[in-house]
PAZAPA-4460 file (N, C-alpha, C; in steps of 0.05 Angstrom, whole numbers, plus 32768, in hexadecimal, padded with zeros to 4 digits):
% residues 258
    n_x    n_y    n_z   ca_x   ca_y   ca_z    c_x    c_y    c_z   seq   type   mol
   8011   7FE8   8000   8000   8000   8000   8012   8019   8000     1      X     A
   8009   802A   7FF7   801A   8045   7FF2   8001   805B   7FF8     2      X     A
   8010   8078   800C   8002   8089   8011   7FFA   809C   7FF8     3      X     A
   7FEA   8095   7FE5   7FF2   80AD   7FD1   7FF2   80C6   7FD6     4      X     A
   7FE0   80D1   7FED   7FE4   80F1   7FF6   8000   8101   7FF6     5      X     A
   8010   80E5   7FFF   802E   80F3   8009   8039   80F1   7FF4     6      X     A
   8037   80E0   7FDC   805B   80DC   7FCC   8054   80F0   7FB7     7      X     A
   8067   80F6   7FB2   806A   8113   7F9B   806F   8108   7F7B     8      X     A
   806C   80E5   7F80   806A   80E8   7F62   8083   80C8   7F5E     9      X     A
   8074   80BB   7F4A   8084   809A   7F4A   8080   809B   7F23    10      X     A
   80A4   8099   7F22   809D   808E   7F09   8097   8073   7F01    11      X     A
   8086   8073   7EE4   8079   8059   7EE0   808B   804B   7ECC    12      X     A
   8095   8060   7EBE   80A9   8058   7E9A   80C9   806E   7EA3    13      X     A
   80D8   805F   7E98   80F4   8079   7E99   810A   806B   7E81    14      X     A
   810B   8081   7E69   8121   8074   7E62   8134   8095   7E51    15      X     A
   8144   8091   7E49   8159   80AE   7E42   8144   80C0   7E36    16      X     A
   8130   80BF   7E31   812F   80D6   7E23   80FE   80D7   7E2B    17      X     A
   80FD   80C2   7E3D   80E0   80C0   7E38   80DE   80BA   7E5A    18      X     A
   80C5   80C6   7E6F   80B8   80BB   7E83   80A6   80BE   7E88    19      X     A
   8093   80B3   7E90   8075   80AE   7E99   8073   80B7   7EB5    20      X     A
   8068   80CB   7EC8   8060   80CC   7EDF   804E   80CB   7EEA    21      X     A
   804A   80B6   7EFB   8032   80C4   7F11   802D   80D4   7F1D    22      X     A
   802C   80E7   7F28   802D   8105   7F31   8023   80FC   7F54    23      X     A
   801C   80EC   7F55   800A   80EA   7F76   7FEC   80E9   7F74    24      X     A
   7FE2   80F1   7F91   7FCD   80F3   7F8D   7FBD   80F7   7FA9    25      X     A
   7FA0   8102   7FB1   7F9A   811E   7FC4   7F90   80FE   7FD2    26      X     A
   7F91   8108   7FEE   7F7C   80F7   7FFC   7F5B   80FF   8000    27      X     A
   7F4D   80F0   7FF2   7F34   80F3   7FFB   7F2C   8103   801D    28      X     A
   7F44   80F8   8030   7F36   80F6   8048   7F3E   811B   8045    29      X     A
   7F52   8125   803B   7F5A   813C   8045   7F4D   8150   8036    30      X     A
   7F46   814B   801A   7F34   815B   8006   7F1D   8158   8007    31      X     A
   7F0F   8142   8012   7EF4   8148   800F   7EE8   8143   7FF4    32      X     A
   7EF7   8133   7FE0   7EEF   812F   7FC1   7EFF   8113   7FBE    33      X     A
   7EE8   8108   7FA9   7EF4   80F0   7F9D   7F1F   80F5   7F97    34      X     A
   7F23   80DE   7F9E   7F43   80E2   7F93   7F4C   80DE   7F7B    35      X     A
   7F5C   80F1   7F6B   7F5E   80F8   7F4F   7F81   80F1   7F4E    36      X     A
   7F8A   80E9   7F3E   7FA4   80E5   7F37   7FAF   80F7   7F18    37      X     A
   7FC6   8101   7F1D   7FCB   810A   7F0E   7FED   8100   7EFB    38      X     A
   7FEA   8105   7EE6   8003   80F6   7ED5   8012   810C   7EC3    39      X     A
   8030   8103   7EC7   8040   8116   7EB4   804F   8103   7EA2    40      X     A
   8051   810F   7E7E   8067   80FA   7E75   807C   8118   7E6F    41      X     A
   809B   810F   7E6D   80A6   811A   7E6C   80AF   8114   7E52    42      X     A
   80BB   811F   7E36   80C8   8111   7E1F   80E1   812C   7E14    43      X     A
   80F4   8125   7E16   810C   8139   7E06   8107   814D   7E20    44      X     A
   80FD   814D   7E37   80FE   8168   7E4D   80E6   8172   7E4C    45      X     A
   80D2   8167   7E3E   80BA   817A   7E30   80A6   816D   7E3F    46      X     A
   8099   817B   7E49   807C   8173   7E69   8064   8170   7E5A    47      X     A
   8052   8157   7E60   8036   814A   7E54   8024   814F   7E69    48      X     A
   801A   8163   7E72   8007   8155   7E89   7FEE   8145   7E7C    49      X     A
   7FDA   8135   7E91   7FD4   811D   7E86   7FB9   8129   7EA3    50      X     A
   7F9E   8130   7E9B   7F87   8140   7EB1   7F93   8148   7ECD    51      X     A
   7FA0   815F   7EC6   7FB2   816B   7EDD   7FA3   8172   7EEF    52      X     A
   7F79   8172   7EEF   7F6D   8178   7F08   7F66   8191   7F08    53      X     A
   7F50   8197   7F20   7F3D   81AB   7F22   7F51   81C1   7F30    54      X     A
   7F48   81D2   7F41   7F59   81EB   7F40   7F5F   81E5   7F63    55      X     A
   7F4E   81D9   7F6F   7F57   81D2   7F8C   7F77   81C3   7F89    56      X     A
   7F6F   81B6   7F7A   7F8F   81A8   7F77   7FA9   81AE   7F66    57      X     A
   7FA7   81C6   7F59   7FBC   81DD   7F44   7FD5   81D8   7F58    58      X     A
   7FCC   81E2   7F78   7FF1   81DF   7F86   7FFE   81CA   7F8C    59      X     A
   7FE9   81B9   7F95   8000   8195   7F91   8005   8188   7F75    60      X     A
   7FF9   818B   7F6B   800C   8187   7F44   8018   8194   7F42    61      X     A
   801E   81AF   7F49   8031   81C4   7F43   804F   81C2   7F4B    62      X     A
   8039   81B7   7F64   8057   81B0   7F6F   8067   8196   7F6D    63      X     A
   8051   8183   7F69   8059   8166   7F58   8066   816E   7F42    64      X     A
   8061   8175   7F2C   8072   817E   7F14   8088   8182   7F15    65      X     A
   8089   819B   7F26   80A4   81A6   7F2E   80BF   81A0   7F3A    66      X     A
   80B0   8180   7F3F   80C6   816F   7F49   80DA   8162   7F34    67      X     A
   80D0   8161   7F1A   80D3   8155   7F00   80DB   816A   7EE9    68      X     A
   80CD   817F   7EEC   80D9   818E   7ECF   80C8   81A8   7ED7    69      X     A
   80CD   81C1   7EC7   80CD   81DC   7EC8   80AB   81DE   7EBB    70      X     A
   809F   81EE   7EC7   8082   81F1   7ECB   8085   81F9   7EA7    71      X     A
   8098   820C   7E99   809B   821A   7E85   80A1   8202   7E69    72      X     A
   80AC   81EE   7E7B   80B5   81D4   7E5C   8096   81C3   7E60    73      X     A
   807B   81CD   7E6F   8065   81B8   7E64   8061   81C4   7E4E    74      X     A
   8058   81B2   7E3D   804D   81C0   7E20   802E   81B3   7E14    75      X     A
   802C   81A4   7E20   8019   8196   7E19   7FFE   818E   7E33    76      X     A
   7FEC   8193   7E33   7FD8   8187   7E4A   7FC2   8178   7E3C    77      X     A
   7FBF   8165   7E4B   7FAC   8155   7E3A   7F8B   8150   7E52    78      X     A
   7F79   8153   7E41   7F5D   814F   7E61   7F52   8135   7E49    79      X     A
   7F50   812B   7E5D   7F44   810E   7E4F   7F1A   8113   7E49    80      X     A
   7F16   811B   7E58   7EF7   812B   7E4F   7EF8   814D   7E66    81      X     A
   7ED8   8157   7E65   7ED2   816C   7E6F   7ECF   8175   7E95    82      X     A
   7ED0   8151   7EA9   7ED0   8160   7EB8   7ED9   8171   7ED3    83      X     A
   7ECB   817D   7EE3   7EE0   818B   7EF2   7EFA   817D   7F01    84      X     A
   7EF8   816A   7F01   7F06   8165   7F10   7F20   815A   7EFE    85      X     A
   7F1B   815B   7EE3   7F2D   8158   7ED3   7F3F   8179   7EC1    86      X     A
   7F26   8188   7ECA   7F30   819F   7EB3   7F28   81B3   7EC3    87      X     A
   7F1F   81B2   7ED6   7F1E   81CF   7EDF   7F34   81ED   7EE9    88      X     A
   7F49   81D3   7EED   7F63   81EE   7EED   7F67   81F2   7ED8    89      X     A
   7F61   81F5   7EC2   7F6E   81FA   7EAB   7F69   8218   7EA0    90      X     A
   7F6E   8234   7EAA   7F6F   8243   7EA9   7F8C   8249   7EC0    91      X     A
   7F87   8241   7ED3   7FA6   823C   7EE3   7FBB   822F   7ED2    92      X     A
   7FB1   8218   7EC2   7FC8   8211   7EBB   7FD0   821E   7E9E    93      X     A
   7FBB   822B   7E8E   7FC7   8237   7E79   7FD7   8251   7E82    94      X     A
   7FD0   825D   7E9B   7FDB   8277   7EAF   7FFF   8279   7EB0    95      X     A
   8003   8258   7EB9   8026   8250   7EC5   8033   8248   7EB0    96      X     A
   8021   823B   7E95   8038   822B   7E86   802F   823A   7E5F    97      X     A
   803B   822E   7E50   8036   8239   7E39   8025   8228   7E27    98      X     A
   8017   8210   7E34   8014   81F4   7E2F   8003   81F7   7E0F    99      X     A
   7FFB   81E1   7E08   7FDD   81E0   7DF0   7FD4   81CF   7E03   100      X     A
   7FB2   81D7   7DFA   7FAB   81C3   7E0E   7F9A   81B4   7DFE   101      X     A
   7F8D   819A   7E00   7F8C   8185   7DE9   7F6D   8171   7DF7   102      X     A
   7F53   817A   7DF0   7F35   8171   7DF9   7F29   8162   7DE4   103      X     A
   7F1E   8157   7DE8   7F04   815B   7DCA   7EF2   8172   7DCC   104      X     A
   7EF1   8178   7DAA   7EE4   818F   7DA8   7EC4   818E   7DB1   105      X     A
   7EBC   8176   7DB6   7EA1   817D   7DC6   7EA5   818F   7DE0   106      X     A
   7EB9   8198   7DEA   7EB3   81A1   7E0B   7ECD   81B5   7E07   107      X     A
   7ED0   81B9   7DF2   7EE4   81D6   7DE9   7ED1   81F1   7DF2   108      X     A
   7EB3   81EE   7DEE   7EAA   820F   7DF3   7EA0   8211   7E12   109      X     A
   7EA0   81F2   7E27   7E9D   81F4   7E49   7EB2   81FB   7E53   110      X     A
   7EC9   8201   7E40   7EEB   8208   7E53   7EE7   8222   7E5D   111      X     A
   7ED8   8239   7E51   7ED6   824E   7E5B   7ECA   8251   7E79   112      X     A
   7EBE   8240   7E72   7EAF   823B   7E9A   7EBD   823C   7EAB   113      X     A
   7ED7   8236   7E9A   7EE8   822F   7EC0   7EF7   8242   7EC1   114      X     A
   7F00   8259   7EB1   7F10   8276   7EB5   7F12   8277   7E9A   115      X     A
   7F21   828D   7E95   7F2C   829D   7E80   7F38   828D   7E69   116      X     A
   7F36   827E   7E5E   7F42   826C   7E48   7F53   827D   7E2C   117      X     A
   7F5E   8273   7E2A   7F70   8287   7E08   7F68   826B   7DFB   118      X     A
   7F52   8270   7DDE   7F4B   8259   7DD2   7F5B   8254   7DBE   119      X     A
   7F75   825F   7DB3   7F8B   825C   7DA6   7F94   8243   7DB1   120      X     A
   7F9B   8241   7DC8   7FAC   8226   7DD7   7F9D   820E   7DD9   121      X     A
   7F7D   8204   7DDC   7F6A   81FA   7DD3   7F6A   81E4   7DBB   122      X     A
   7F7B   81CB   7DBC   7F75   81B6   7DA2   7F5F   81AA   7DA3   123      X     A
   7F49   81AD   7D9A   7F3C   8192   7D94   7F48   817B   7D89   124      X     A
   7F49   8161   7D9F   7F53   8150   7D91   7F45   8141   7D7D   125      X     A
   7F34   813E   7D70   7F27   813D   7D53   7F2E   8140   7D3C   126      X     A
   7F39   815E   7D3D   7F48   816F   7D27   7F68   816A   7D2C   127      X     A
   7F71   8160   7D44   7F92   8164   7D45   7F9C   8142   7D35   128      X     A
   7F89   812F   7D3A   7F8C   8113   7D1F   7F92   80FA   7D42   129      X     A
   7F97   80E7   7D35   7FA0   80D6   7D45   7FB3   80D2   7D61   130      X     A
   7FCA   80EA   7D5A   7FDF   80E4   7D60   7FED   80F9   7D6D   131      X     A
   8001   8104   7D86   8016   811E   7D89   802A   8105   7D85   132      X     A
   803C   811F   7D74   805B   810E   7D75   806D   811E   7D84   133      X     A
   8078   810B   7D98   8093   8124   7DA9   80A4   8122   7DA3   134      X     A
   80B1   813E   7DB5   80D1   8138   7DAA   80DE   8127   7DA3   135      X     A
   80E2   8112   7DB6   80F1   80F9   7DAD   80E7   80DF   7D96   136      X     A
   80D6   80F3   7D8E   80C4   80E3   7D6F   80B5   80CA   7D7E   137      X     A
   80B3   80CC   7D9A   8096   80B7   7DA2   807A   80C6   7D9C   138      X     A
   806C   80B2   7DA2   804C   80BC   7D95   803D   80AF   7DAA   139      X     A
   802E   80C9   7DBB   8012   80C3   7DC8   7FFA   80BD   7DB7   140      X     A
   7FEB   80AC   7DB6   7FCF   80A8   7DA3   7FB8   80AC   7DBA   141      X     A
   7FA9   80C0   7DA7   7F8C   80C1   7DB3   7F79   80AC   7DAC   142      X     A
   7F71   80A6   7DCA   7F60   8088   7DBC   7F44   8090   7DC7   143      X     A
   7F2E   8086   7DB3   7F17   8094   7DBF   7F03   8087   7DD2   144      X     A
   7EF9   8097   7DDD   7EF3   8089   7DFE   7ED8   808A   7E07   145      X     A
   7EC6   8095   7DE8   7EB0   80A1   7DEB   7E9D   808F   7DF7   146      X     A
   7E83   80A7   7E05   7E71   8094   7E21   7E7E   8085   7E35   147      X     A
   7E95   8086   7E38   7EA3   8072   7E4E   7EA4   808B   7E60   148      X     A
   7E92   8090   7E6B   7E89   80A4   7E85   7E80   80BF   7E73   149      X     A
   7E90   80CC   7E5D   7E8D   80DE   7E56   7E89   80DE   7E34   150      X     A
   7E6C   80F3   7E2B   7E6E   80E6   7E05   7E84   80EF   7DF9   151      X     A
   7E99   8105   7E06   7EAF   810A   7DF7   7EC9   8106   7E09   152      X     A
   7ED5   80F2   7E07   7EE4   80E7   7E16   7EF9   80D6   7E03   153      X     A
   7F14   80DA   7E13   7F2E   80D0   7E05   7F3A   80C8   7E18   154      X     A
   7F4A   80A3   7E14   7F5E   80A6   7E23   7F76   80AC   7E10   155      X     A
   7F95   80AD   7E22   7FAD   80B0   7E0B   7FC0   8093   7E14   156      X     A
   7FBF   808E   7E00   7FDB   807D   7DFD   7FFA   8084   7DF4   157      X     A
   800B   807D   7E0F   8027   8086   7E06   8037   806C   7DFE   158      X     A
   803C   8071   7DE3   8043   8058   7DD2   8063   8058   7DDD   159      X     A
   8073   8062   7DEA   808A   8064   7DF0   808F   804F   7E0E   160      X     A
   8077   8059   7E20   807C   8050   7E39   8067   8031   7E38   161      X     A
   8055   8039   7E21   8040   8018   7E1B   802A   801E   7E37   162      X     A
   802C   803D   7E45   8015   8043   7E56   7FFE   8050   7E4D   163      X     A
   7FE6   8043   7E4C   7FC9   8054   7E47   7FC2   805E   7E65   164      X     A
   7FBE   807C   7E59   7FB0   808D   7E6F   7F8E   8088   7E6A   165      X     A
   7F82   8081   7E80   7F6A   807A   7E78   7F58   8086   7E7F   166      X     A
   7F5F   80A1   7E8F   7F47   80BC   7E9A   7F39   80A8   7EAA   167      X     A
   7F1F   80AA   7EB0   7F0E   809E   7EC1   7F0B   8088   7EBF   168      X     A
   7F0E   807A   7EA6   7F0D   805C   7E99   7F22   8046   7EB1   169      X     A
   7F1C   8036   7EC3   7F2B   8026   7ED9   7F2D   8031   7EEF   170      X     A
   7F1B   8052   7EF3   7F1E   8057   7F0E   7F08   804D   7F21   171      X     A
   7F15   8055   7F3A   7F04   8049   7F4A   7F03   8052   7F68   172      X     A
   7EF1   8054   7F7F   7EF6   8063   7F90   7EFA   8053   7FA9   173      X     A
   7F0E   8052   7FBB   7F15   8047   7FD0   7F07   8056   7FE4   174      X     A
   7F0A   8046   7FF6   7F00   8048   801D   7F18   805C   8024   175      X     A
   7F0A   806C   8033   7F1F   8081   803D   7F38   806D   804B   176      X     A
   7F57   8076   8047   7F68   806B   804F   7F74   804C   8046   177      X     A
   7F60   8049   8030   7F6B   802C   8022   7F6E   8034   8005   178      X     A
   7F7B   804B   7FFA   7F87   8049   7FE8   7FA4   8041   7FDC   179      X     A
   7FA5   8034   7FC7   7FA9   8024   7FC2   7FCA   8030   7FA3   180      X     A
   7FDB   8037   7F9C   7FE2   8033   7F7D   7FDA   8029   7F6B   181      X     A
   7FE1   800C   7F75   7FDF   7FF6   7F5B   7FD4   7FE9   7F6B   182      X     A
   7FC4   7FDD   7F4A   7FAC   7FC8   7F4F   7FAD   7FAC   7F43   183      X     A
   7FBD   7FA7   7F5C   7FCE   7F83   7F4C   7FBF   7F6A   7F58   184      X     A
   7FB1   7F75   7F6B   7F98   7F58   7F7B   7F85   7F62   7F66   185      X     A
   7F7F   7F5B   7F51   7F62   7F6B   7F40   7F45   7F66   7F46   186      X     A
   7F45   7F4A   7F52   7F29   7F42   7F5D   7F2A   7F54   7F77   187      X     A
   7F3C   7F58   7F86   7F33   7F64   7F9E   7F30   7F83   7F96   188      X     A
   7F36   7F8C   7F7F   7F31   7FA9   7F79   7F17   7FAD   7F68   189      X     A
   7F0D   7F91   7F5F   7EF6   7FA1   7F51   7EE0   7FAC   7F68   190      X     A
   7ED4   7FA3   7F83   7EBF   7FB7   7F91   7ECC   7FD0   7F8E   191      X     A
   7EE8   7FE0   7F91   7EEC   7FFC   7F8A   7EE3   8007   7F69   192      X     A
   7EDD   7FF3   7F58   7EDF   7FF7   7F3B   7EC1   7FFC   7F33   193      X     A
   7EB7   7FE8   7F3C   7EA8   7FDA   7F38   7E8E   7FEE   7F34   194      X     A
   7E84   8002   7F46   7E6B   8014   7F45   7E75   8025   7F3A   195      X     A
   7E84   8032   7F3A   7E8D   8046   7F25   7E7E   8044   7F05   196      X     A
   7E95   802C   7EFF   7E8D   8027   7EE0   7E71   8016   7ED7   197      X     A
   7E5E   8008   7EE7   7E47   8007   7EE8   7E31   8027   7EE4   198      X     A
   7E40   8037   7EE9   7E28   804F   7EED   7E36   8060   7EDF   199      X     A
   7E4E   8060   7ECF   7E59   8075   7EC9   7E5E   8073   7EA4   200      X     A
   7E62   8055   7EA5   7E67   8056   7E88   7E44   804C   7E7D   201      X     A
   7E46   8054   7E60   7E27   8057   7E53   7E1D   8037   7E4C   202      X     A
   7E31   801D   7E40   7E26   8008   7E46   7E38   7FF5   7E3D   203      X     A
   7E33   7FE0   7E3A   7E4F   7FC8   7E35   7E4F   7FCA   7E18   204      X     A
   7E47   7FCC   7E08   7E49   7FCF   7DED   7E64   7FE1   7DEA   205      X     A
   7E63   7FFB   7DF3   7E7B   8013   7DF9   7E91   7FFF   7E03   206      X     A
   7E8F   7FF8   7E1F   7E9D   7FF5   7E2C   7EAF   7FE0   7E1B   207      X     A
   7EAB   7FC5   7E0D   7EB4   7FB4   7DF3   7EC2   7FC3   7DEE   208      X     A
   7EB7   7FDF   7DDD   7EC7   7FE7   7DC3   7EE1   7FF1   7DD5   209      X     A
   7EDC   8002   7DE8   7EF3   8003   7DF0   7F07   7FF9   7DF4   210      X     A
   7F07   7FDE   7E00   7F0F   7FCC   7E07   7F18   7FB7   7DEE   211      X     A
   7F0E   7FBB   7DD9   7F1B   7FB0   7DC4   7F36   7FBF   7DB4   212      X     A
   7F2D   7FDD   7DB9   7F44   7FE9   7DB2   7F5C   7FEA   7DC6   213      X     A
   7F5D   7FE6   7DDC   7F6C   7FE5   7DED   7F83   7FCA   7DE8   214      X     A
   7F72   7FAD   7DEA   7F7B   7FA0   7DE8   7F93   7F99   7DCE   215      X     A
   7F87   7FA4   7DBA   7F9D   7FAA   7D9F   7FB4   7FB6   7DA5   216      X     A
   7FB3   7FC9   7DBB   7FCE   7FD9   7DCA   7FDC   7FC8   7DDB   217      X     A
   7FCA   7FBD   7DE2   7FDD   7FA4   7DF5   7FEE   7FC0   7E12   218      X     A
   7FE2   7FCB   7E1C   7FF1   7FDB   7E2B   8006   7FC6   7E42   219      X     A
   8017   7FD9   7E4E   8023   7FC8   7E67   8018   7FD5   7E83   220      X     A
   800A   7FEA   7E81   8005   7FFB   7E93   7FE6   8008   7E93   221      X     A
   7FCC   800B   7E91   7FB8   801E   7E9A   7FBE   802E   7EB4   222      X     A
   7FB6   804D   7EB0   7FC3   805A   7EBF   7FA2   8075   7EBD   223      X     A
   7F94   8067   7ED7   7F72   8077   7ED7   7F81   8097   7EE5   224      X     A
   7F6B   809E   7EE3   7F6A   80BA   7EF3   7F5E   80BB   7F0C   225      X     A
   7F51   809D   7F11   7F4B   8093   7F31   7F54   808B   7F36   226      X     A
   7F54   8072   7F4C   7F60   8067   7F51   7F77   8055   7F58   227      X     A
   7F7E   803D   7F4F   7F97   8037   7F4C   7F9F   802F   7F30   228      X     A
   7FB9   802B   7F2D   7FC4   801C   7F0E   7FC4   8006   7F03   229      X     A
   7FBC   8000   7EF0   7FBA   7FED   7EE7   7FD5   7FDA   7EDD   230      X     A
   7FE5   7FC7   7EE4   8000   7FBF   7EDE   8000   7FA3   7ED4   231      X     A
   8011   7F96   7ECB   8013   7F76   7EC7   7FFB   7F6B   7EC2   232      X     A
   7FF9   7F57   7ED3   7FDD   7F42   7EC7   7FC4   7F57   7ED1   233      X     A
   7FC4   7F69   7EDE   7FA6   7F75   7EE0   7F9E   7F87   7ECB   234      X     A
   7FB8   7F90   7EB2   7FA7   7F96   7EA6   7F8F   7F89   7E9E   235      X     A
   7FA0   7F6C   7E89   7F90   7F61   7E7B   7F73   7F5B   7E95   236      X     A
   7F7F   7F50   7EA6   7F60   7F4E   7EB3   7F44   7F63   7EBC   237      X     A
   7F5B   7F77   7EB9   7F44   7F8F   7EB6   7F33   7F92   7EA1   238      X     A
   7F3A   7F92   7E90   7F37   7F87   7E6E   7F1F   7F7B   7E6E   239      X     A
   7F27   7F5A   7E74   7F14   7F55   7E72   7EFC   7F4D   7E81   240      X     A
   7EFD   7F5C   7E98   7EE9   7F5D   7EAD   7ED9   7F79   7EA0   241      X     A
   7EE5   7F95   7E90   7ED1   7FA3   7E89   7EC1   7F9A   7E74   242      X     A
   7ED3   7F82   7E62   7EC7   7F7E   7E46   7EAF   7F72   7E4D   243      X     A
   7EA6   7F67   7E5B   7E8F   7F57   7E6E   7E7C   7F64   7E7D   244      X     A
   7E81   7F7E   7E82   7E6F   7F8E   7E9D   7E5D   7F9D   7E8D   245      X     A
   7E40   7F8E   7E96   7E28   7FA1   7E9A   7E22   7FB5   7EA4   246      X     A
   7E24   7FCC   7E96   7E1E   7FE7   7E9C   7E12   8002   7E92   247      X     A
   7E0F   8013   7E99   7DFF   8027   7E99   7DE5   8025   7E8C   248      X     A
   7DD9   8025   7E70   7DBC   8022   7E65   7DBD   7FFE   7E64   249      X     A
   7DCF   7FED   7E69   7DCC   7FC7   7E6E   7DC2   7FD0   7E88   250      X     A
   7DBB   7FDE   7E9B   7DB0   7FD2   7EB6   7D95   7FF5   7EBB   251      X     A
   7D94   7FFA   7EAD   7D81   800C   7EA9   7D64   800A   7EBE   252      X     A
   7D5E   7FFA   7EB5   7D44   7FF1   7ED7   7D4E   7FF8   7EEB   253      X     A
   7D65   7FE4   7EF6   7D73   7FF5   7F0A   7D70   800D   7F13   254      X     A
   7D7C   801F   7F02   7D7F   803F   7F06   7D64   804F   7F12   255      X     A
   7D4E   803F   7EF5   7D35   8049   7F05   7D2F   8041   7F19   256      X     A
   7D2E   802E   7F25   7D22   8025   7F3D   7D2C   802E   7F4E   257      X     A
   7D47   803E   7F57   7D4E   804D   7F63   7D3F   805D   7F64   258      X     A
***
């Protein structure tokens, strides 16, 4: 078990010129909000953030970052969909760094909601194609993630480190004080998994497609924006425990009868 409140940040990938970070992550018990994780890749010196988070949390990424590289070398921010708790600093963070910042253009005209936006810096990823290539000529791919909690939704794949960032897609919410990194007992992690993606993604049909494109990547790593990581044999078992789960309009009575 690992405190994530305390550590400032564990790399996942490292090699001369490419790294993957975890950045940490808030304790529920001390914020008062679901717990959000945040990720940096680093390539040629050049900073990726990966849903750097709502604006309560701008000074512990800030200061997570800063442990790793110069607030001024991020260039790139990526929000995997629209919400707050994924994109709401993002007027802070276009404030400190010189970044582009990289959505689907469905939720390009809700950025203004959260402060002052310059829509110059603004990619829809739609129009930007498949692919960013970085310095060191690796390639993140946008893979699409649509209805899997959100209708405009992306995870990214870093073809360098073989980690998919999967935004909300594998998160999950722990019992105060039993959080967790990595999620390598997988049966004992699906009750954290488990209601989430029942009520959050739109239905198993989605949830397949996703899951079919995933599997063609063959990742070594899922890396949610909840809860813990996905590594070794739990990817695949995560895999295919979603490719199987009944959810959102599959259990529909449900909902109503609530």
């Amino acid at each position: 078990m690992i405190n994530t409140s305390d550590v400032g940040g564990v790399v996942l990938y490292s090699d001369a010129d490419h790294k993957f970070i975890w950045l940490g992550a808030e304790s529920k018990q001390k914020s008062g909000v679901v717990q959000t994780m945040q990720y940096l890749i680093i390539d040629k010196g050049k900073g990726i953030l990966l849903d750097p988070g709502g604006v309560h949390l701008f000074p512990r990424v800030v200061a997570s970052v800063s442990r790793y590289i110069n607030l001024d070398d991020i260039v790139t921010i990526f929000f995997s969909h629209q919400d707050p708790d994924v994109s709401s600093g993002i007027a802070l963070w276009l404030g400190v760094t010189q970044a582009s910042i990289y959505i689907s253009e469905l939720w390009i005209r809700f950025l203004p909601h959260f402060g002052i936006v310059d829509p110059v810096r603004v990619k829809p990823i739609e129009k930007t194609g498949k692919f960013l290539t970085l310095p060191s000529g690796a390639r993140m791919q946008f893979i699409p993630s649509h209805f899997m909690h959100s209708p405009g939704n992306y995870s990214l794949y870093d073809e360098r480190s073989r980690i998919l960032f999967s935004g909300d897609i594998g998160g999950g919410v722990f019992d105060e004080g039993k959080e967790e990194l990595y999620a390598d007992d997988f049966q004992k992690h699906i009750p954290v998994i488990e209601g989430f993606h029942k009520r959050l993604i739109a239905s198993n049909a989605v949830a397949r497609r996703w899951v079919d494109i995933v599997q063609a990547l063959n990742p070594d790593i899922i890396a949610p924006q909840h809860g813990a990581i996905f590594r070794g044999a739990s990817v695949k078992a995560f895999l295919a425990w979603l490719s199987t789960l009944q959810c959102g309009i599959d259990l529909l009575d449900n909902w109503y009868k609530e």
